[in-house]
C-alpha positions in Angstrom: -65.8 257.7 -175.9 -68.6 260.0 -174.4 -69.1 263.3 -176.2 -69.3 266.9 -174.0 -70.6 270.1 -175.5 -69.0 273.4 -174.0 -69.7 277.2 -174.4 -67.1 279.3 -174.3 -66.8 283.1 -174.6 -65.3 284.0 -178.5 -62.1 285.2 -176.7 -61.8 281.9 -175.0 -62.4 280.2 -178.5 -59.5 281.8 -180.4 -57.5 281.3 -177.5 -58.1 277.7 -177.6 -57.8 277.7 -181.2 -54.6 279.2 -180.7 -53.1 277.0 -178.7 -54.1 274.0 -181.0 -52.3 275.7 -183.9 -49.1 276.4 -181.8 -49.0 273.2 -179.7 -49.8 271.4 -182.6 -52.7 269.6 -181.3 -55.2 268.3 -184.1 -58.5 268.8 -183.0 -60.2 271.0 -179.9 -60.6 267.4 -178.0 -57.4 266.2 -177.8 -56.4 269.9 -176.5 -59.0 269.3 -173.7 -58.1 266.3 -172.9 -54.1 267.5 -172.8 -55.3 269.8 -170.1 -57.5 267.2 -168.5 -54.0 265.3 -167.7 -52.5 267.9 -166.9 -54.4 268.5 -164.0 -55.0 265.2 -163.1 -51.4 264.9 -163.5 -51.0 268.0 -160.8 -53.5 266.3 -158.4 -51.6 263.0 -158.0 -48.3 265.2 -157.2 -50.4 267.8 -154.2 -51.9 263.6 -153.3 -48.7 262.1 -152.9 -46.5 265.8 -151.5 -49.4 265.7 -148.9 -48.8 262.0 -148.1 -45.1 263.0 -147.9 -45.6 265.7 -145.6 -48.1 263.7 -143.4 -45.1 261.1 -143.0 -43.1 263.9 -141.8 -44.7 265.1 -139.9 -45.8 261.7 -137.5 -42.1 261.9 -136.1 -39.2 259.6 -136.7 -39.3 256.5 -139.1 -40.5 253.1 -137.5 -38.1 250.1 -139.1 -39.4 248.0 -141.5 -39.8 244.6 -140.6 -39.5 241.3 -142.3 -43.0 241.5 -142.7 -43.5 245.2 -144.2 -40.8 243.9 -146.7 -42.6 240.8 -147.7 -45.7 242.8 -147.6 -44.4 245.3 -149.9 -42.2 243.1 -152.5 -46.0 240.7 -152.7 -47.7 244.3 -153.7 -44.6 245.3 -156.1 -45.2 241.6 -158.0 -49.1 241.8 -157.7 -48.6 245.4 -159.6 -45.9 244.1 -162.2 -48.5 241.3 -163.1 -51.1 243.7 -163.9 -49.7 245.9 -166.0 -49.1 245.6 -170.0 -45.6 245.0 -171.5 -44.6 247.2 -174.2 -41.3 247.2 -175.9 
């Protein structure tokens, strides 16, 4: 894991501090990194309501074909092989 230095302000410090205490996080890292998601977490949603709003917005819905189904069930199975079981 890579380490990054930051300089805060001491009011940002206790703040942080804080908030680790509260939230019961156990070290300033793993409350950066909680944030870190968070906002990753905020730019997939504006990603995909943007996507969703695009789609709206190209006018009425096309049927899917035999083809866009075997297209996306073939993406579905190439995604569920990928990915790690866990109970």
């Amino acid at each position: 894991m890579a380490t990054m230095n930051i300089s805060l302000p001491e009011e940002m410090r206790e703040f942080v501090e804080t908030q680790i205490a509260q939230e019961g996080f156990t070290s300033a890292s793993e409350y950066f990194r909680s944030l870190i998601r968070d906002a990753q977490k905020r730019r997939a949603k504006q990603a995909l309501e943007a996507k969703f709003r695009e789609a709206l917005e190209s006018g009425p819905p096309r049927r899917m074909t035999s083809e866009d189904w075997a297209a996306l069930r073939r993406e579905a199975i190439e995604g569920l092989a990928g990915e790690e079981i866990r109970p």
